[in-house]
ZADREN-735791 format. One record per residue: residue number from 0; y, x, z of N, C-alpha, C, O in turn. Coordinates in Angstrom, 1 decimal. Example, Ala and Ser with C-alpha at 12.3 -4.5 7.8 and 13.67 -1.06 7.14 Angstrom:
# residues 2
PT	seq	n.c2	n.c1	n.c3	ca.c2	ca.c1	ca.c3	c.c2	c.c1	c.c3	o.c2	o.c1	o.c3
PT	0	-5.7	13.2	7.8	-4.5	12.3	7.8	-3.3	13.2	7.8	-3.3	14.2	8.5
PT	1	-2.2	12.8	7.1	-1.1	13.7	7.1	0.0	12.9	7.9	1.1	13.4	8.0
END
This chain:
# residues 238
PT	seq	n.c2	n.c1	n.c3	ca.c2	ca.c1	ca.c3	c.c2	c.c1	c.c3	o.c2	o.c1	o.c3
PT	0	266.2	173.9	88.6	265.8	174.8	89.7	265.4	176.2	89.1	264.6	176.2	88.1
PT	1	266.0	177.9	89.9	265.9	178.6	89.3	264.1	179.0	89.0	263.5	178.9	90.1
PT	2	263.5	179.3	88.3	261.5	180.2	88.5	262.2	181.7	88.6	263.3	182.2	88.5
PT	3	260.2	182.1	89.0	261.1	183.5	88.5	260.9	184.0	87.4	260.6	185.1	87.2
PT	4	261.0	183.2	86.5	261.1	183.8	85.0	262.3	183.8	84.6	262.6	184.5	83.7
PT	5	263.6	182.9	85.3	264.9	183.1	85.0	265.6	183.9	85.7	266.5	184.5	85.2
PT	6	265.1	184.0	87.2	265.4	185.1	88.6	266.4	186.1	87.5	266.0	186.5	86.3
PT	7	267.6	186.4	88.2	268.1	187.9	87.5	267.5	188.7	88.6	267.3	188.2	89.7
PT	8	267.1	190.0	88.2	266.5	190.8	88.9	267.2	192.2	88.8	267.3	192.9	87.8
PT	9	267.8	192.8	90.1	268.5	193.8	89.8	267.5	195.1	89.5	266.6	195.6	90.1
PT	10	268.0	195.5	88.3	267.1	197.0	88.5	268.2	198.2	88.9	269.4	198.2	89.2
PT	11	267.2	199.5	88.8	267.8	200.6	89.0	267.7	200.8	90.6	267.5	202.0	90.9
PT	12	267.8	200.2	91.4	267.9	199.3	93.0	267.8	201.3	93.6	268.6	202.1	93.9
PT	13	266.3	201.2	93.4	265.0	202.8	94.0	266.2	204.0	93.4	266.6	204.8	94.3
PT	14	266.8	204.2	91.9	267.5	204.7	91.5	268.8	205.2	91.8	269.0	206.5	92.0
PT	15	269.8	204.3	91.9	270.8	204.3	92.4	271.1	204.7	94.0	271.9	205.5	94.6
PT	16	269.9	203.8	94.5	269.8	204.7	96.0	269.8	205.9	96.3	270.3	206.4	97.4
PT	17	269.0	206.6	95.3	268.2	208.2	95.2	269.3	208.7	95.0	269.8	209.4	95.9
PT	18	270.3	208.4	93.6	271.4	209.5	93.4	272.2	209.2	94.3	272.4	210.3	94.8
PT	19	272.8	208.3	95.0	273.7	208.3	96.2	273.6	209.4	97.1	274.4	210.3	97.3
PT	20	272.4	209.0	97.7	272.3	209.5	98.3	271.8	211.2	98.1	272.1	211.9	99.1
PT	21	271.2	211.8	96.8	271.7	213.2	96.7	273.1	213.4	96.5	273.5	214.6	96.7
PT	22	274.0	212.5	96.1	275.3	212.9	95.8	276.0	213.4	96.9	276.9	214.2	96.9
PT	23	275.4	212.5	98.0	275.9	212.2	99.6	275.8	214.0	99.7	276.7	214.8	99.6
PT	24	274.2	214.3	99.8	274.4	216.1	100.2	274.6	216.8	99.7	275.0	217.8	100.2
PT	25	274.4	216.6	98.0	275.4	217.9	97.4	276.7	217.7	97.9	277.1	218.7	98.7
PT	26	277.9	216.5	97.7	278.9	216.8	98.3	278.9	217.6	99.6	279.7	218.6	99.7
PT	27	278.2	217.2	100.6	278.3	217.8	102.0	278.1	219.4	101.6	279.0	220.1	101.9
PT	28	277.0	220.0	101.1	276.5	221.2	100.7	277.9	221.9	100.1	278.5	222.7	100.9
PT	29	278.4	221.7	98.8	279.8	222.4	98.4	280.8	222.5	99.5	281.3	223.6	99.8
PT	30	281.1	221.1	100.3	282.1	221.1	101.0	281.7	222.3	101.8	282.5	223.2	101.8
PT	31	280.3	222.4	102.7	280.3	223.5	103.5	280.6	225.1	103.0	281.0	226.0	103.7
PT	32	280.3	224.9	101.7	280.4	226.2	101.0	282.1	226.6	100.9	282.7	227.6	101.2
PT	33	282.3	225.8	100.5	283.9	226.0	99.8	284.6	226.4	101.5	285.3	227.5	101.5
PT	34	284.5	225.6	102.8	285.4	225.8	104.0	285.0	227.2	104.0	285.8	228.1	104.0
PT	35	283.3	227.3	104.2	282.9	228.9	104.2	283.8	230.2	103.1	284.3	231.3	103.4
PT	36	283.8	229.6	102.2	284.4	230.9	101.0	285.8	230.8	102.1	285.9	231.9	102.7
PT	37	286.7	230.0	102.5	287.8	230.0	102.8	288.3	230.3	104.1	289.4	230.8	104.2
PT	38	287.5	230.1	105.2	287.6	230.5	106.3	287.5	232.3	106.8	288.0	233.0	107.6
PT	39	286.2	232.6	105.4	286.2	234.2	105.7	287.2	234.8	104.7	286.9	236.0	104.6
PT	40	288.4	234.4	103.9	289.1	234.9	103.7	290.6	234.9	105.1	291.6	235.7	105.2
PT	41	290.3	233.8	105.7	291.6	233.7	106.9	291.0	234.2	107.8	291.0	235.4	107.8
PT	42	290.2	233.2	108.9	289.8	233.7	110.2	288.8	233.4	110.4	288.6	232.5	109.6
PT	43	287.7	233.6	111.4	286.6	233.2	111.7	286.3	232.4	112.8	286.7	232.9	113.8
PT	44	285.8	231.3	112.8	285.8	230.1	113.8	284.4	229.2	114.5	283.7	228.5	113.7
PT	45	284.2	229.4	115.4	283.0	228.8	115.9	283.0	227.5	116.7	284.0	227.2	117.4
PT	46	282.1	226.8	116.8	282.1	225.4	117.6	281.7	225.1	118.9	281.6	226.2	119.4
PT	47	281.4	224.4	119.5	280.4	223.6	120.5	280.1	222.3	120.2	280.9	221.4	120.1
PT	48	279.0	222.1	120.2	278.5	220.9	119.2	278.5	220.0	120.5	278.1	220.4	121.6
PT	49	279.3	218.3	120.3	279.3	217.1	121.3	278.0	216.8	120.8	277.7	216.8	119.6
PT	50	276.9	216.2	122.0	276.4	215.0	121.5	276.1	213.5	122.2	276.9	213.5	123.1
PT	51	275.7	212.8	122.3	275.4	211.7	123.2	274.3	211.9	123.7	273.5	212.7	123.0
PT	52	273.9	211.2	125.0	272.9	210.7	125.6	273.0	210.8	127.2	272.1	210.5	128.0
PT	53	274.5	211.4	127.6	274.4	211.3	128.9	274.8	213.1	129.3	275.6	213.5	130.2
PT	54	273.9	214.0	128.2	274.0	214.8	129.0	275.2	216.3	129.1	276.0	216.3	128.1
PT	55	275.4	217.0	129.6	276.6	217.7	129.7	276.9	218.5	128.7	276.4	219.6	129.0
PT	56	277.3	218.6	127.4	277.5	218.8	126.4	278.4	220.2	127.2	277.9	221.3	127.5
PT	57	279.8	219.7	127.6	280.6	220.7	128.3	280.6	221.4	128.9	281.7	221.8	129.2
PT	58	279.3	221.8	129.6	278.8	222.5	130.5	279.2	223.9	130.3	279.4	224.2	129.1
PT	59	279.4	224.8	131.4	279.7	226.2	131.2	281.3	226.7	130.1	281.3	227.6	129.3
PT	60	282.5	225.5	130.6	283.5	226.2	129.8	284.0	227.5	129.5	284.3	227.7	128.3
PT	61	284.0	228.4	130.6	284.4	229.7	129.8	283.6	230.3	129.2	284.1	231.4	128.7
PT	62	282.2	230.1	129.0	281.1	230.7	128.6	281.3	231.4	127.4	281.0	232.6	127.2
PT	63	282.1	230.2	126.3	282.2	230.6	124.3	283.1	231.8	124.5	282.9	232.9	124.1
PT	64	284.4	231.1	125.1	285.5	232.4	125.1	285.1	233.2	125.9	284.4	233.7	125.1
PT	65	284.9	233.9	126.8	284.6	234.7	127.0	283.4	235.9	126.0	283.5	237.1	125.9
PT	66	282.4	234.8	125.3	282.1	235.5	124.5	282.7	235.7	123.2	282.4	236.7	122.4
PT	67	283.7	234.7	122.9	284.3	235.6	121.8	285.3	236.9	122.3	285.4	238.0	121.9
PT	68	285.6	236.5	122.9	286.8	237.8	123.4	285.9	239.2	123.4	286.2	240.2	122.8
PT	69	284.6	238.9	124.4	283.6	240.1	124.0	283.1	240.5	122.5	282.9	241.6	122.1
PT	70	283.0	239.8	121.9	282.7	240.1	120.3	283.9	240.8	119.7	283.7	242.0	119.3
PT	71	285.5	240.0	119.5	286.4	240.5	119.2	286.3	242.0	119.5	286.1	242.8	118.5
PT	72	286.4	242.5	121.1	286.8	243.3	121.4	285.3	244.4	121.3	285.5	245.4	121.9
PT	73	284.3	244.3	120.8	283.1	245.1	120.9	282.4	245.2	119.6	282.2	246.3	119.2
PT	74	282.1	244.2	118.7	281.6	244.2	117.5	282.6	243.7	115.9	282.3	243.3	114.8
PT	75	283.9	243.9	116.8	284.9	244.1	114.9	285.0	242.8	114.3	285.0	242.7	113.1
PT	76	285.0	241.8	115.2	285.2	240.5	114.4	286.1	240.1	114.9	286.6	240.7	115.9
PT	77	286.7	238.7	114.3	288.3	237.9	114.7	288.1	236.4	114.5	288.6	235.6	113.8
PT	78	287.2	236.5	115.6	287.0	234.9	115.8	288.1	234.1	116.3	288.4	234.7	117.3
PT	79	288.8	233.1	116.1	290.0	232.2	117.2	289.0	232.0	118.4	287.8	231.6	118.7
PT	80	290.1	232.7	119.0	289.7	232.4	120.9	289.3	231.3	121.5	288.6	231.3	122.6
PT	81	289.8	230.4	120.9	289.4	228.9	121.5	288.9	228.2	120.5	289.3	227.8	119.4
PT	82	287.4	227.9	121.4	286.5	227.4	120.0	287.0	225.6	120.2	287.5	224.9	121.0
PT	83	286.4	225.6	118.7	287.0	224.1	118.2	285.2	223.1	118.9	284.0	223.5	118.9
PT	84	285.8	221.7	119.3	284.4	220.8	119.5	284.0	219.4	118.5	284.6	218.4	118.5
PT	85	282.9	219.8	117.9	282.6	218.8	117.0	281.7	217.8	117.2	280.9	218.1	118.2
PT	86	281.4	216.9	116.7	280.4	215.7	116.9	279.7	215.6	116.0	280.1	215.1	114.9
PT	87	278.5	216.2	116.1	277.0	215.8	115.5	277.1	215.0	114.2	276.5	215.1	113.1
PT	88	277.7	214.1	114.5	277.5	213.2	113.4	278.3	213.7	112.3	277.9	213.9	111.1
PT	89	279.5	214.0	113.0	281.0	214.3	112.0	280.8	215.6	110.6	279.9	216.5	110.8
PT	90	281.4	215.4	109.7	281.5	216.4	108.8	282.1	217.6	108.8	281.9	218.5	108.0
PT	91	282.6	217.6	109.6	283.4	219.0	110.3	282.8	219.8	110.8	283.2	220.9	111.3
PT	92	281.5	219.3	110.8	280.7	220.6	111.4	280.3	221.5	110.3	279.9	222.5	110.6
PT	93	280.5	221.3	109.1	280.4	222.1	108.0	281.1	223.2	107.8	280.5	224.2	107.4
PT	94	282.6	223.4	108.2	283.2	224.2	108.7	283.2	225.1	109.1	284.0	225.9	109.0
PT	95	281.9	225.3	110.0	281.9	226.2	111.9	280.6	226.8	110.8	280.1	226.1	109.9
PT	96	280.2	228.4	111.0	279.0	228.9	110.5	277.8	229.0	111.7	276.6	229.3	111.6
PT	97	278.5	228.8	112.9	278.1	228.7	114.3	278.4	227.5	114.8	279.4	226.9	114.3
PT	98	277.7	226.9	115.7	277.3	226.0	116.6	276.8	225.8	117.9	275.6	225.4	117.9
PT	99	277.3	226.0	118.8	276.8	226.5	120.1	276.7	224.9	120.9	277.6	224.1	121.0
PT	100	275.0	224.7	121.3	275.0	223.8	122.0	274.3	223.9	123.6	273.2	224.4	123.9
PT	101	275.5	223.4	124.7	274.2	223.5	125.9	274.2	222.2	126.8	274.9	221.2	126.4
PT	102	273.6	222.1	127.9	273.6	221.5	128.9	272.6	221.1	129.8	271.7	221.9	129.8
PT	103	272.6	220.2	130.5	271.7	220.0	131.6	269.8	219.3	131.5	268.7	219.4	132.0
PT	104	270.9	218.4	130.5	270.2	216.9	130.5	269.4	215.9	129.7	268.4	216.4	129.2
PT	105	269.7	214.6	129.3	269.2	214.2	128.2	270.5	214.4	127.0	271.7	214.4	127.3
PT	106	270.0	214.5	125.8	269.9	214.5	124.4	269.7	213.8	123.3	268.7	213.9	122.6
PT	107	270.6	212.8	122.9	270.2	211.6	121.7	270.8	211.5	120.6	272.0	211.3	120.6
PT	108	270.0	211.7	119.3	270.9	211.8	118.0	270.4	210.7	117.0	269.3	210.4	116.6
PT	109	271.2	210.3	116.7	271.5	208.9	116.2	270.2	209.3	114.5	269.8	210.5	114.5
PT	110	269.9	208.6	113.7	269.3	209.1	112.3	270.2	209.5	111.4	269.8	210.2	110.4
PT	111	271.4	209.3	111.6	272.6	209.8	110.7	272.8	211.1	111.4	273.0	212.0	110.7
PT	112	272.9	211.3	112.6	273.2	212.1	113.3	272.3	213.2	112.6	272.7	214.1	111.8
PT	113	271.3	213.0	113.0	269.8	214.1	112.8	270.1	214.6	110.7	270.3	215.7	110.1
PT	114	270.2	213.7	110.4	270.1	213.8	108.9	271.2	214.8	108.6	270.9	215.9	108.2
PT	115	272.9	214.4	108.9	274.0	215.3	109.0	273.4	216.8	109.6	273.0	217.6	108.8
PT	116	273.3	217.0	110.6	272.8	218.0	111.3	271.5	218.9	110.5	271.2	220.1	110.8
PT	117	270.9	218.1	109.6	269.5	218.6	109.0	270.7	219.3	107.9	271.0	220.5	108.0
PT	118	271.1	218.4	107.0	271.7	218.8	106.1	273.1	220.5	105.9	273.3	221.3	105.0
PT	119	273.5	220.2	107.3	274.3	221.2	107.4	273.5	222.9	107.7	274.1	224.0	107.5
PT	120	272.2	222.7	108.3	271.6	224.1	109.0	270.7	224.3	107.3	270.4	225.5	107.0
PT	121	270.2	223.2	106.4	269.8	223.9	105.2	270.8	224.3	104.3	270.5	225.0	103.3
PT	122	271.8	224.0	104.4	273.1	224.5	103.8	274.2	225.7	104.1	275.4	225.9	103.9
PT	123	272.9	226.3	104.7	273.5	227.3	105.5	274.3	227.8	107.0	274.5	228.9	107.4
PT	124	274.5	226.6	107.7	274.6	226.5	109.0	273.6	227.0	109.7	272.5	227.4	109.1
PT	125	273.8	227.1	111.8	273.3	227.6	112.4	273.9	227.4	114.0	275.0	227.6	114.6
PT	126	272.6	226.7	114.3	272.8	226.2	115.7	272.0	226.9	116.9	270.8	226.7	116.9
PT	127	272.6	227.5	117.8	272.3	227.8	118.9	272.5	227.2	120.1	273.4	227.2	120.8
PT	128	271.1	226.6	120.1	271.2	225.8	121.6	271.0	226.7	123.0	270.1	227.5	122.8
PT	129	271.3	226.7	123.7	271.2	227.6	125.1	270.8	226.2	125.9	271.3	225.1	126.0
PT	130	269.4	226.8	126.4	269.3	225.4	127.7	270.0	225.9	128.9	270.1	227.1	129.1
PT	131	270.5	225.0	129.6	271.3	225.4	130.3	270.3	224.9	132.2	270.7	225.0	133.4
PT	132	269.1	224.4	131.7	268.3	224.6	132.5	268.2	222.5	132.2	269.2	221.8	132.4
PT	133	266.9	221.9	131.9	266.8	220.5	132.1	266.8	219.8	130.8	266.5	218.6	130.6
PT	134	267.3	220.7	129.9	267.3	219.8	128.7	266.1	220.3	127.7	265.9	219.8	126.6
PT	135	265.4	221.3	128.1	264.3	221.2	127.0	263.3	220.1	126.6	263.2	219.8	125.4
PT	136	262.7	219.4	127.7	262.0	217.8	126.9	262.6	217.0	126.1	261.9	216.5	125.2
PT	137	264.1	216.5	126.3	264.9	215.9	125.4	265.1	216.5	124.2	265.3	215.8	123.2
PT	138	265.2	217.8	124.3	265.8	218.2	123.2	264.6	218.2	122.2	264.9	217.7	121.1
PT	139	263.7	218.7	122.3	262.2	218.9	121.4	262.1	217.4	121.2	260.9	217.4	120.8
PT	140	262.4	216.3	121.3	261.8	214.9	120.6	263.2	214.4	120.1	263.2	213.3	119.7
PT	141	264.4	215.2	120.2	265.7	214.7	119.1	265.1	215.7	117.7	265.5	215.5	116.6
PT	142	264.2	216.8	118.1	264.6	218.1	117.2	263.6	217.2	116.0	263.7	217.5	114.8
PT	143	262.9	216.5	116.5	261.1	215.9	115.6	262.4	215.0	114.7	262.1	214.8	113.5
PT	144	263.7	214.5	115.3	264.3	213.5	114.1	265.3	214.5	112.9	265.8	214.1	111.8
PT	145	265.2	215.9	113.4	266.1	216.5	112.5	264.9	217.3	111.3	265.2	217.6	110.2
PT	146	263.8	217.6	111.8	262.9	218.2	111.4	261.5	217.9	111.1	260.7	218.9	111.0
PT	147	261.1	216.6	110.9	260.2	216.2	111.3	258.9	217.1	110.4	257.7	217.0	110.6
PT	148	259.3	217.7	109.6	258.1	218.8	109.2	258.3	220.3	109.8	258.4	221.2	109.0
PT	149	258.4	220.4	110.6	259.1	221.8	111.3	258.8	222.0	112.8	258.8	221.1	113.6
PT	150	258.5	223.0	113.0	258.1	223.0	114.9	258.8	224.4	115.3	258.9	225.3	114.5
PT	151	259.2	224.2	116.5	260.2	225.4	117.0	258.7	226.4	117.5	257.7	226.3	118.1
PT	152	259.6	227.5	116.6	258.5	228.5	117.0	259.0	230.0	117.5	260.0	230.4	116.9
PT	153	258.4	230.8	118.6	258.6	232.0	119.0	259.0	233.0	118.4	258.2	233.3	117.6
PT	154	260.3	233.9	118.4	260.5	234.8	117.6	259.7	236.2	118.0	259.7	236.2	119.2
PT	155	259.5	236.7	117.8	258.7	237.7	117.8	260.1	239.2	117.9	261.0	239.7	117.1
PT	156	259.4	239.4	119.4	260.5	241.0	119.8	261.1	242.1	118.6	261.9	243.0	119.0
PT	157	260.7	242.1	117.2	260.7	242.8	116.2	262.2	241.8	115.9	263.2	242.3	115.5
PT	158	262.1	240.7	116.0	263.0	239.9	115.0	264.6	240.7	114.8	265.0	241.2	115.8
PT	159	265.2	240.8	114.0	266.6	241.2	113.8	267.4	241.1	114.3	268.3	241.9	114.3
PT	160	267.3	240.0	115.0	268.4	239.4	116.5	268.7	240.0	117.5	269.7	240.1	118.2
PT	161	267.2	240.6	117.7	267.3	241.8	119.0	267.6	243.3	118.7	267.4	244.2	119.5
PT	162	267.9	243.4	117.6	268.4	244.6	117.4	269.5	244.7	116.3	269.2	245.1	115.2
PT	163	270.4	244.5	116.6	272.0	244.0	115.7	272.7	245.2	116.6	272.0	246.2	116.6
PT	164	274.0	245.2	117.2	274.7	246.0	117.7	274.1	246.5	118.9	274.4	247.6	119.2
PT	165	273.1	245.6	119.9	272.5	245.8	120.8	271.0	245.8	121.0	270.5	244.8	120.6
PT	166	270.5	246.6	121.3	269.3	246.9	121.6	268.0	245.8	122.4	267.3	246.4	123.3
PT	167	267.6	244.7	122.2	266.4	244.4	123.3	265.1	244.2	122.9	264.8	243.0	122.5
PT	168	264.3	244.9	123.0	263.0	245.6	122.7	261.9	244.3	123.1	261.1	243.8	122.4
PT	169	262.1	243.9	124.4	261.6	243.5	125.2	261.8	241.8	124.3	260.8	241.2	124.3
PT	170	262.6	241.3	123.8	263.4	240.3	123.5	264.5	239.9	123.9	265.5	240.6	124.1
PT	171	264.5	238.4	124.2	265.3	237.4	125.3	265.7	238.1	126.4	264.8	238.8	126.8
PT	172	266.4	238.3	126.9	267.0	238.7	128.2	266.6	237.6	129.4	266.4	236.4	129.0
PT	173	266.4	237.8	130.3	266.2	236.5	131.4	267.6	237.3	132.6	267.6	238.5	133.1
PT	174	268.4	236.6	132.6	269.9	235.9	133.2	269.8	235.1	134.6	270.5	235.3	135.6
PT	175	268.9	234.0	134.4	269.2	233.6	135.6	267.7	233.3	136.1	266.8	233.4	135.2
PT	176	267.2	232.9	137.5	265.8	232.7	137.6	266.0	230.9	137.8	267.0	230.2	138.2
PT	177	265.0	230.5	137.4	264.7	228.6	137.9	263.1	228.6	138.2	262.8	228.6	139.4
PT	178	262.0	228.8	137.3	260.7	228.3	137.6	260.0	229.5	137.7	258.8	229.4	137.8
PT	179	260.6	230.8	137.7	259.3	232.1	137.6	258.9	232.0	136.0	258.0	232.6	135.4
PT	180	259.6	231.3	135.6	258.9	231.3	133.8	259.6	232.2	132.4	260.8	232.2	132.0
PT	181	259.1	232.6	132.1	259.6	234.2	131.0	260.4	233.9	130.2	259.7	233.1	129.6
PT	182	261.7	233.9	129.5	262.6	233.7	128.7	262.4	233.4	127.3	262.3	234.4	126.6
PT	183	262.3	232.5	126.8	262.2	232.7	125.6	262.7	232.1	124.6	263.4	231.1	124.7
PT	184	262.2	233.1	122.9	263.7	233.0	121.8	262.6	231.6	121.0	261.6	231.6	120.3
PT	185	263.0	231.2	121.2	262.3	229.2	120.3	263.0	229.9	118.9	263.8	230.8	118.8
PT	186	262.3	229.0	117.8	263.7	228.9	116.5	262.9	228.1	115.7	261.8	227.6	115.9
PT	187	263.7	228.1	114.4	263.4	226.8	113.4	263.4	227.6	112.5	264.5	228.2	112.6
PT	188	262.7	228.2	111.3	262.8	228.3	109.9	263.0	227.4	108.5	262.4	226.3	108.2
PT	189	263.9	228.0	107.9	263.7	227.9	106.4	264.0	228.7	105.3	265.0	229.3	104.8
PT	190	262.8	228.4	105.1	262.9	229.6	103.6	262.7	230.9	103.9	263.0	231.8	103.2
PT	191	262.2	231.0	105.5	262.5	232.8	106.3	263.8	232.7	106.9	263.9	233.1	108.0
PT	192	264.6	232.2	106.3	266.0	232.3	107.5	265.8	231.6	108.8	265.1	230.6	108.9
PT	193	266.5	232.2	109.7	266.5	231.2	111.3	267.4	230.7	110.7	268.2	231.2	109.9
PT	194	267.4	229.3	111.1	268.8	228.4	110.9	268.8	227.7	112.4	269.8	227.0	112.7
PT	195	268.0	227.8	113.1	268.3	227.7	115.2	267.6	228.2	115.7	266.4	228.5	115.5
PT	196	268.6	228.5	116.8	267.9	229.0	118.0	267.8	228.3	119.1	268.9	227.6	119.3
PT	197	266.8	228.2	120.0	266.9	228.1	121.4	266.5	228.8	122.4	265.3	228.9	122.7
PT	198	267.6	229.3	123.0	267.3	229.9	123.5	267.0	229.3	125.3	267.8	228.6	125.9
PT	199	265.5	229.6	125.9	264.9	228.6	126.7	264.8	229.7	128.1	264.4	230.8	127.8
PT	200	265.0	229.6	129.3	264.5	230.0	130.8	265.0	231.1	130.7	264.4	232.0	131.3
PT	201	266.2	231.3	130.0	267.1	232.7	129.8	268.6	231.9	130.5	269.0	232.1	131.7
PT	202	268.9	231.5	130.1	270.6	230.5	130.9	271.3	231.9	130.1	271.3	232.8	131.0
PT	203	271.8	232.2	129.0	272.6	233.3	128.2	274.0	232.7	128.7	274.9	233.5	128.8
PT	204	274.3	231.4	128.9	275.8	230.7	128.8	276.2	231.2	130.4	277.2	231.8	130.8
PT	205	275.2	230.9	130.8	275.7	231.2	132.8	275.7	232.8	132.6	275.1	233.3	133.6
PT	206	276.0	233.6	132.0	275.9	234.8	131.9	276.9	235.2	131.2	277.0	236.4	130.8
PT	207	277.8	234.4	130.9	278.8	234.4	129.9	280.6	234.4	130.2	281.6	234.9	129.9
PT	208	279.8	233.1	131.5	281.0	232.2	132.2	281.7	233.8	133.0	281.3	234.9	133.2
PT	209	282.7	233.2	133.2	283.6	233.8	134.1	282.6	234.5	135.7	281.8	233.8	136.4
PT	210	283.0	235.8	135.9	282.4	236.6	137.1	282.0	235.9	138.0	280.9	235.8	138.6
PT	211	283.7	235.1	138.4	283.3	234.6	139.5	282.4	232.8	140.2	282.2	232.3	141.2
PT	212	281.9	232.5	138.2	281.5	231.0	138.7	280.1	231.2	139.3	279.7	230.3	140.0
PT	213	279.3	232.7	138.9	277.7	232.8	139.7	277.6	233.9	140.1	276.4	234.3	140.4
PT	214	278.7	234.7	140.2	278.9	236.0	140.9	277.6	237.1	140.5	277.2	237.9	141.3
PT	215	277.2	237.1	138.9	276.2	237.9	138.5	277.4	239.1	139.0	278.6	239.0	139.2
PT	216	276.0	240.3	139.1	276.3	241.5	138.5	276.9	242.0	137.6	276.5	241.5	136.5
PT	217	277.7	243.0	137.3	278.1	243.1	136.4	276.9	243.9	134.5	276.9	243.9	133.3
PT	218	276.4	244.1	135.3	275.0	244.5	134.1	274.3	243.5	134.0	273.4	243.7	133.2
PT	219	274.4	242.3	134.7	273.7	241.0	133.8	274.7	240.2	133.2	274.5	239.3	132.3
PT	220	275.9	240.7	133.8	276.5	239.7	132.5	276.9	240.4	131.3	277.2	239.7	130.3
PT	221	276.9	241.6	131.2	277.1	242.6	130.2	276.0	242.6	129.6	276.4	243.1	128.5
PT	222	274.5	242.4	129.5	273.2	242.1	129.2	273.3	240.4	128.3	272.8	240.1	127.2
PT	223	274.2	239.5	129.4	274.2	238.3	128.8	274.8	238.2	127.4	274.3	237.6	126.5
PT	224	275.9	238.8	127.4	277.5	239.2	126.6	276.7	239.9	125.4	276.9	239.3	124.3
PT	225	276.0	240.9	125.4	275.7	241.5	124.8	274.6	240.9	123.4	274.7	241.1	122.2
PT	226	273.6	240.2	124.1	272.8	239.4	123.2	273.3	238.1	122.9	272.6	237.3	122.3
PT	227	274.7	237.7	123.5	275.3	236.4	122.9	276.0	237.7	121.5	275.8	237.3	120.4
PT	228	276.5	238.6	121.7	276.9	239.4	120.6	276.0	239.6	119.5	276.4	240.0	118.4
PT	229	274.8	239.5	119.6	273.9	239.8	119.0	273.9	238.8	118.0	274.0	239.1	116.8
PT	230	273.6	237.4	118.5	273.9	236.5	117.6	274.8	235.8	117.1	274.5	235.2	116.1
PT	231	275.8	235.9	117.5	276.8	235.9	116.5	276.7	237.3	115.4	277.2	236.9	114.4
PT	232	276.5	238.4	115.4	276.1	239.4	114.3	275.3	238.6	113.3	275.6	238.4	112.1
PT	233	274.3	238.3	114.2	273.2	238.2	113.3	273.5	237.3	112.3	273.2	237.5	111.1
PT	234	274.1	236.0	112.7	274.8	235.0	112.0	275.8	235.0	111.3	276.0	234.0	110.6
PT	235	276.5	235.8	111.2	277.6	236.2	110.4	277.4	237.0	109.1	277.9	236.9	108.0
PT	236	276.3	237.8	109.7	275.0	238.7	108.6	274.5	237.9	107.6	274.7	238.2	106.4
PT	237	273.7	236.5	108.1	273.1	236.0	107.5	273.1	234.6	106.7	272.1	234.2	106.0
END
């Protein structure tokens, strides 16, 4: 009968784990680097990030294109018109230097999910969530699994964002009205870089969509257009 003085005992176990799993994010880290070196020598490409829990991921289709076509045609870039859609989890989000997420509702990211997603915004990535009015409580206790030493904090009207090709002094733009409550720019740091935004009680996407889905004015959606321009600047800058 075996004791455990004969037991084989695997070592290295704590080891082997550790380098795997840095191997796991340097690989992811280069790969993002390498699509990056390569995509800004071809074309420039942005996403909309899928994710689970129910809630409308797809919300506000013309919103992206329309804003790229405004960028194209206003701040000198050559984004493809039709943005590509990725899954949270997936590796392909490494790809996209942008990330546009919105919707209504609940919000759930798996720990692989959160970890991928962690990995790609310290690696230089950049995610801009737009609430689209309903998903801020969900989203602040998915953000605790991507960040759990990190808290979304207020950008301050000086920030760089608001003053790229367009001018707003004030900050955030407020787009659409819901609670009487003031617009505001949320974000996540590292290292001093924004690597997300959320943008909260502003609705920038419903400001984006096509004329006729909320019949804005035409100076709020050119206001909207404008500081969605801003960030993509800013992101491309940084």
């Amino acid at each position: 009968m075996p004791t455990c003085f004969n037991m084989i005992i695997p070592k290295f176990d704590t080891y082997r784990y550790l380098r795997s799993l840095f191997m796991m994010h340097l690989t992811r880290a280069l790969l993002f680097f390498f699509v990056l070196t390569c995509s800004s020598l071809l074309s420039q490409e942005i996403a909309i990030l899928k994710y689970k829990g129910g809630g409308d991921w797809y919300a506000n289709p013309t919103a992206l294109p329309n804003l790229i076509r405004f960028c194209n045609q206003n701040i000198n870039t050559e984004i493809k018109e039709k943005p590509n859609t990725v899954e949270v989890g997936n590796a392909t989000i490494f790809q996209y230097p942008y990330l546009h997420m919105t919707g209504h509702g609940n919000v759930v990211f798996s720990q692989e999910e959160a970890e991928n997603l962690r990995v790609y915004l310290l690696s230089g990535g950049f995610l801009h969530i737009d609430d689209n009015y309903g998903m801020e409580p969900y989203l602040r206790k998915e953000l605790v699994k991507v960040f759990p030493d990190k808290e979304l904090e207020e950008l301050a009207t000086d920030h760089p964002i608001f003053s790229q090709e367009y001018k707003f002094p004030e900050g955030l733009p407020k787009i659409h009205e819901h609670d009487g409550k003031r617009p505001q720019a949320l974000g996540i740091f590292h290292e001093s870089r924004l690597v997300l935004l959320f943008s909260f009680e502003s609705d920038l996407g419903d400001g984006w969509e096509d004329s006729t889905v909320h019949n804005d004015p035409n100076e709020v959606r050119e206001k909207a257009l404008q500081m969605g321009a801003n960030i993509i600047s800013y992101v491309f800058k940084n």
